[in-house]
KENU-586538 format. One record per residue: residue in one letter; z, x, y of N, C-alpha, C in turn. Coordinates in pm, whole numbers, padded with zeros to 5 digits, always signed. Each point is the difference from the previous one (the first is absolute). Layout:
<pts>
aZXYZXYZXY/...
</pts>
This chain:
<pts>
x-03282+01265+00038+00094-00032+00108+00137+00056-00032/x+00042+00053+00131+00173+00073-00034+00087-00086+00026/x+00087-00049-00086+00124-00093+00024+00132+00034+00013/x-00006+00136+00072+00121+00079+00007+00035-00042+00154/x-00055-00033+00067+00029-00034+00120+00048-00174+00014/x-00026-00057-00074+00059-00137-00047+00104+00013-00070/x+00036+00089-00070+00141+00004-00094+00081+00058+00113/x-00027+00089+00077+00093+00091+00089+00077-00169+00080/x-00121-00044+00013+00049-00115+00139+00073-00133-00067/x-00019-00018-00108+00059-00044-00092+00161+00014-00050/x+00023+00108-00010+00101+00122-00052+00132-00001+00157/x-00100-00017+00127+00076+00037+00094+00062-00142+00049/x-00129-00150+00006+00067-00113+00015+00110-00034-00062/x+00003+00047-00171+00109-00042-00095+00115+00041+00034/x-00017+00137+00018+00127+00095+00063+00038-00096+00089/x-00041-00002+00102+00093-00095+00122+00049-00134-00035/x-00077-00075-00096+00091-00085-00033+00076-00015-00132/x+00004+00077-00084+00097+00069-00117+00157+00007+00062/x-00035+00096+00140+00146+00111+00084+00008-00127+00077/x-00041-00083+00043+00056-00148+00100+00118-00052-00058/x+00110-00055+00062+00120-00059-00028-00047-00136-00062/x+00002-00049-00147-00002-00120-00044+00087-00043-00130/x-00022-00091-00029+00074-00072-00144+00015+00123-00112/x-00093+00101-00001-00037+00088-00097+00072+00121+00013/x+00030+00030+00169+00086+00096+00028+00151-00049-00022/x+00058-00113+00030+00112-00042+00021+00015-00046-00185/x-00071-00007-00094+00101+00003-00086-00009+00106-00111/x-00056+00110+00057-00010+00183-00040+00163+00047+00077/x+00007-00054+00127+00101+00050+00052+00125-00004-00011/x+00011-00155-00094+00122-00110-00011+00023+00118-00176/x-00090-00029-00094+00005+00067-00087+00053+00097-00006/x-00036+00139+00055+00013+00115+00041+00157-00027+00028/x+00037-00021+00064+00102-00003+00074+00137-00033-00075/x-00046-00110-00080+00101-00124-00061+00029+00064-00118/x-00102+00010-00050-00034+00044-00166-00060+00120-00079/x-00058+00116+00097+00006+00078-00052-00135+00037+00017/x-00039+00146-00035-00169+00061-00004-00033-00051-00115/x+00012-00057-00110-00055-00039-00111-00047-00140+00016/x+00105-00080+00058-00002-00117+00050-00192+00000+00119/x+00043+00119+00058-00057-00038+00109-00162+00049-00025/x-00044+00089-00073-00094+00049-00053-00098-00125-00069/x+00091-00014-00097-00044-00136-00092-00059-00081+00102/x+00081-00081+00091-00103-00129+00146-00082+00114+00050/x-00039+00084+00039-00073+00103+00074-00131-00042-00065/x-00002-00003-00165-00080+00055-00103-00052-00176-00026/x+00047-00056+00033-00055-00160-00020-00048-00051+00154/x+00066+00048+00064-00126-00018+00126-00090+00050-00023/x-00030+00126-00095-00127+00051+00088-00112-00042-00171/x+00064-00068-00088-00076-00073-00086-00071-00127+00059/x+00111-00074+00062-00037-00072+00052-00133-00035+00114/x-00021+00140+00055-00090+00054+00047-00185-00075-00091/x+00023+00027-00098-00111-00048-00074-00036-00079-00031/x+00135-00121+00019-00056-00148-00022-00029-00027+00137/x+00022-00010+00160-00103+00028+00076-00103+00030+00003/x-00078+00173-00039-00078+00009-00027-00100-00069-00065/x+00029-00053-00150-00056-00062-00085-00025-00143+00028/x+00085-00097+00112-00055-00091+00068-00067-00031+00127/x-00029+00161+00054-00080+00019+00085-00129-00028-00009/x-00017+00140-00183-00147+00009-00057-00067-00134-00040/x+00115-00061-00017-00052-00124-00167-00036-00104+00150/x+00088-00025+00104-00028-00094+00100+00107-00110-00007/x+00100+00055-00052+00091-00139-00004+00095+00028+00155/x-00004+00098+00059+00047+00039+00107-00088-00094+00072/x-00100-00007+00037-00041-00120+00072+00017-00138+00007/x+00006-00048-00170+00076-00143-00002+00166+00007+00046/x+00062+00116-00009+00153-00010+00042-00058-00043+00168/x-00087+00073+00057-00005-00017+00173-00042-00088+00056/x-00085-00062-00088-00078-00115+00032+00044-00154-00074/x+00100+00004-00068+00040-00105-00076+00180-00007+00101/x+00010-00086+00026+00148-00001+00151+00102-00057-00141/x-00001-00057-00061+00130-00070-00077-00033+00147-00115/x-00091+00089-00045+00069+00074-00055+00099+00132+00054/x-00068+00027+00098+00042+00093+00110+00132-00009+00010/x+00020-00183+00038+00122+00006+00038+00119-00008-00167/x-00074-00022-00084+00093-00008-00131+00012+00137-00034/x-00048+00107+00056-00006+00104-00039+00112+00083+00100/x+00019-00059+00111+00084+00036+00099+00071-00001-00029/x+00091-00160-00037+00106-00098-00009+00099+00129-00136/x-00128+00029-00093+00066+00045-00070+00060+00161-00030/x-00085+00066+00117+00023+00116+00033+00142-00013+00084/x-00022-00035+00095+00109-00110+00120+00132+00038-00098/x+00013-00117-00095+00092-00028-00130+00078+00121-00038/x-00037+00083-00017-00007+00118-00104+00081+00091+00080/x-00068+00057+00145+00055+00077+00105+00182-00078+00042/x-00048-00132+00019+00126-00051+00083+00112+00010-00130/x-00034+00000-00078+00078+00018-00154+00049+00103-00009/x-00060+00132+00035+00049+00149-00076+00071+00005+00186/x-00029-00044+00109+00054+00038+00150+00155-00102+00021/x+00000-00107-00103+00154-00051-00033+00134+00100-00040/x-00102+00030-00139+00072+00126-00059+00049+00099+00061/x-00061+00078+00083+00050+00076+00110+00075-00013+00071/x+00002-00163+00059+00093-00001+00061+00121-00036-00018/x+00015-00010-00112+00140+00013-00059+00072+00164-00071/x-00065+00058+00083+00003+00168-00033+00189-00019+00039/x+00089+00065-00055+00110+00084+00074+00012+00121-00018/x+00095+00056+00088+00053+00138+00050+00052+00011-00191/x+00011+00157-00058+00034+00064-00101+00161-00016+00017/x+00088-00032-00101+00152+00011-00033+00018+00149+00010/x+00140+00009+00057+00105+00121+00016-00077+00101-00139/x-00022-00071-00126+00020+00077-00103-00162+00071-00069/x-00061-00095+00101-00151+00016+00001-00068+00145+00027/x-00039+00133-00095-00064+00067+00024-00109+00026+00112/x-00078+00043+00064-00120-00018+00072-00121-00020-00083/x+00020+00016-00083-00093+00026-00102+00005-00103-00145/x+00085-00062+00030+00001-00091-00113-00086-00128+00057/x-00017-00065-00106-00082-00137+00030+00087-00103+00071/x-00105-00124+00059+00095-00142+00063+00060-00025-00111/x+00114-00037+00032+00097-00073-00140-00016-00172+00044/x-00087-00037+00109-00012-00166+00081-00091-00032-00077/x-00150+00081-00076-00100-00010-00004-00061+00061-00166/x-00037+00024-00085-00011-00026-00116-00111+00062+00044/x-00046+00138-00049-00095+00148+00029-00114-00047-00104/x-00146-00097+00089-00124-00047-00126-00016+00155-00088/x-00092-00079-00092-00049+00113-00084-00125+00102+00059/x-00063+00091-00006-00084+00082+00067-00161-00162-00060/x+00050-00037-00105-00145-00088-00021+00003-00164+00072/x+00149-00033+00075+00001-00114+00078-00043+00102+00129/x+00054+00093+00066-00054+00060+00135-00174+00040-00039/x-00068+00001-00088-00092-00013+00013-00080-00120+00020/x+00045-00126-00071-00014-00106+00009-00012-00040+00172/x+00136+00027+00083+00026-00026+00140-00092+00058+00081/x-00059+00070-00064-00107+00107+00100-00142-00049-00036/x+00007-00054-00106-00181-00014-00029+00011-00237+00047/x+00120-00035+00029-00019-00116+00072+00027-00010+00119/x+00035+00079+00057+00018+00037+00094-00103+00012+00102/x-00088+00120-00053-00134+00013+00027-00096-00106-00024/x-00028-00009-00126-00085-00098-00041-00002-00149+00028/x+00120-00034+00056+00007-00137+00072+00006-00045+00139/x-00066+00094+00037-00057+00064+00202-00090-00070+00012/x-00011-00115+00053-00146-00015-00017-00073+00087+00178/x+00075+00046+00081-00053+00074+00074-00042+00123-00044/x+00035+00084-00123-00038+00113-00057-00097-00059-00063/x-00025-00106-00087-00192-00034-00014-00090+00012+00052/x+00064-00065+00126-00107-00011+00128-00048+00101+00031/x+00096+00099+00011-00007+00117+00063-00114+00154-00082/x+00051-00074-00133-00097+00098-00066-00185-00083-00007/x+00026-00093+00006-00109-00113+00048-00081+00048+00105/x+00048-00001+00157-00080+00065+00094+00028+00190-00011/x+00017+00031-00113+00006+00126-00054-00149-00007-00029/x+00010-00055-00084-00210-00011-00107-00059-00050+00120/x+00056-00073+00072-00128-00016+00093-00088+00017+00069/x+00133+00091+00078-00066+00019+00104-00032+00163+00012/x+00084+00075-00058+00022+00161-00038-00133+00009-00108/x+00024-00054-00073-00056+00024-00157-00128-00048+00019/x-00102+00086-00012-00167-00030+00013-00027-00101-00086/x-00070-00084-00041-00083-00124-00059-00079+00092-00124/x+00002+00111+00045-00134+00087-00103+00105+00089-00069/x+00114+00036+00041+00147+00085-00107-00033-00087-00152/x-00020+00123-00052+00003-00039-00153+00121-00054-00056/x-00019-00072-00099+00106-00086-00026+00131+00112-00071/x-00044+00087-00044+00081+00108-00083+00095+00102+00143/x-00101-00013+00114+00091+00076+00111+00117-00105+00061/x-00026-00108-00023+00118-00109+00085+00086+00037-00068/x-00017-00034-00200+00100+00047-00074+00085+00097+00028/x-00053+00117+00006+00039+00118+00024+00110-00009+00145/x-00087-00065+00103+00087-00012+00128+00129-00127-00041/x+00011-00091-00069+00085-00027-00033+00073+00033-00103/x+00063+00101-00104+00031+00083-00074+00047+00099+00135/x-00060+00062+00097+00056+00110+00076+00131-00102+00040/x-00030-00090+00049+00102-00074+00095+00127-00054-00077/x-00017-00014-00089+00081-00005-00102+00122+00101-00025/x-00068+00103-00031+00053+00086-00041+00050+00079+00158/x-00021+00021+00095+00009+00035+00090+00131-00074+00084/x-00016-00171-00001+00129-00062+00058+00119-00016-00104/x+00006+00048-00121+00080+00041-00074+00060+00101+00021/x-00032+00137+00008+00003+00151+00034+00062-00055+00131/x-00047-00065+00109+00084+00074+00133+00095-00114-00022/x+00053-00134-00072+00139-00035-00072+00074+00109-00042/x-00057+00040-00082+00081+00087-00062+00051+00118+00056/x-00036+00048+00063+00001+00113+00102+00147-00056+00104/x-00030-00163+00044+00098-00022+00094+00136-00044-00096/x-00012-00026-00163+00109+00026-00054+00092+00099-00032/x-00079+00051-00005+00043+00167-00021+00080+00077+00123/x-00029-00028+00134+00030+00055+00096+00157-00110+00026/x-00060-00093-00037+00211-00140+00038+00029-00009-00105/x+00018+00111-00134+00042+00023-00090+00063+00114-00041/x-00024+00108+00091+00056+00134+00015+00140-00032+00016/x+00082+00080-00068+00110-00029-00011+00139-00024+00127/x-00058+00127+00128+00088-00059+00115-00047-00102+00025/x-00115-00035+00052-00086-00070+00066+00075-00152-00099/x+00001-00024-00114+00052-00104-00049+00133+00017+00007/x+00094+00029-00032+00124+00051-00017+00035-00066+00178/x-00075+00061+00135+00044-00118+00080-00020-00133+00028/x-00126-00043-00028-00043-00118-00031+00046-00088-00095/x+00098+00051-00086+00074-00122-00115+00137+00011+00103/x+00088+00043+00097+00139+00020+00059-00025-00076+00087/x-00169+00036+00088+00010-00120+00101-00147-00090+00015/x-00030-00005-00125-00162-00085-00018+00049-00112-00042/x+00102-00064-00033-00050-00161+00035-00013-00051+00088/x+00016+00068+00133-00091-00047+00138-00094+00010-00010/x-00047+00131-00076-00169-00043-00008-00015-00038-00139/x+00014-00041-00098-00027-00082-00042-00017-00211+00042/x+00116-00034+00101-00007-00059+00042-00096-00072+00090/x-00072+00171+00055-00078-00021+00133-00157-00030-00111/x-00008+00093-00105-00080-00021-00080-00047-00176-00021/x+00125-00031-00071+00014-00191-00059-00072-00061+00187/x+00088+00049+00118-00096-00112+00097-00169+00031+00021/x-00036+00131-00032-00115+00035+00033-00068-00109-00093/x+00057+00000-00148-00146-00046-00121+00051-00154+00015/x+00092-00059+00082+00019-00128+00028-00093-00025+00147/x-00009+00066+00050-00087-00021+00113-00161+00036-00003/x+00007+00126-00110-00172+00038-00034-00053-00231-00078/x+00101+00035-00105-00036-00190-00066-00032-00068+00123/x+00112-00055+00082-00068-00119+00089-00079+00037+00080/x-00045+00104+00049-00102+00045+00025-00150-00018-00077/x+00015+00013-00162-00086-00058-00036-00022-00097-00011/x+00089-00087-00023-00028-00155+00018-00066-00025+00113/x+00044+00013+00065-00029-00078+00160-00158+00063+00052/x-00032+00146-00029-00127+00000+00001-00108-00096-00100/x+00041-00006-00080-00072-00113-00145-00029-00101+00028/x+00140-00051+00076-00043-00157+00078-00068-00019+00083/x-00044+00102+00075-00039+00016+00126-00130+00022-00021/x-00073+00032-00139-00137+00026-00014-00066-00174+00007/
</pts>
């Protein structure tokens, strides 16, 4: 049997929801923006690790007790929830750069993490979705044949991995170019700002779906 036609369809679902506006995009963007391509690379590179502990509770089946168990679901929310409305505070206490402020120099409001805390922000970030479980969940399910060898899921999770990392990184790289940042630090704490309401509104958003299960 050829499983190239399952990875293609695989490859193309992920794509669309990798490039979708979520928690994962908005704090690649905040990064990027705030702190730098090193900064921003690093969360890029822990989302898409993060990628595998999904995976790996897809295979093992603990993705099903997250869906089917409601008080963990929702402890899993609460604390994703937590985390977002936490780093979307921060933002919004972004200000405009001082008279003396380079374009290119760092926030002097904000204390520039290390490239191994922005990895940290990116792999909890991700990894505390519990809609990205789910999601890789009716991934195996319903995409992924019953008869896929256990070594090809691997493989399809390892692509995805490595793949929603790469197009992070790709979108760091591009709001890291030097005009392209250089205007975004003169007049990005509006969007940084707009950033902080998005991942304050992506959170109660998760809550309120959680409760609602």
């Amino acid at each position: 049997m050829s499983f190239w036609p399952e990875f293609l369809l695989i490859a193309f679902v992920h794509l669309m929801a990798v490039a979708s506006p979520g928690p994962d995009f908005a704090i690649v963007l905040r990064y990027a923006v705030r702190f730098g391509r090193q900064q921003a690379l690093a969360a890029s590179i822990g989302i898409g690790v993060a990628i595998l502990l999904h995976i790996t509770w897809s295979l093992v089946g603990i993705a099903v007790l997250i869906q089917t168990t409601p008080w963990l679901f929702k402890a899993l929310s609460i604390a994703g929830a937590s985390y977002l409305a936490y780093v979307g505070v921060m933002a919004l206490k972004s200000q405009p750069p001082s008279v003396s402020e380079q374009p290119t120099d760092e926030s002097a409001n904000e204390k520039v993490p290390s490239a191994k805390r922005a990895f940290i922000a990116g792999f909890i970030t991700n990894g505390l979705n519990p809609k990205a479980t789910l999601f890789f969940l009716s991934l195996f399910a319903v995409i992924i044949s019953p008869i896929t060898p256990l070594m090809y899921k691997i493989g399809y999770g390892i692509y995805m991995s490595i793949a929603t990392a790469a197009w992070f990184c790709m979108l760091s790289v591009v709001l890291t170019h030097t005009k392209v940042r250089g205007f975004l630090l003169l007049k990005g704490y509006w969007f940084d700002r707009a950033m902080g309401l998005l991942l304050l509104a992506l959170a109660a958003h998760l809550v309120v779906s959680s409760l609602s299960r």
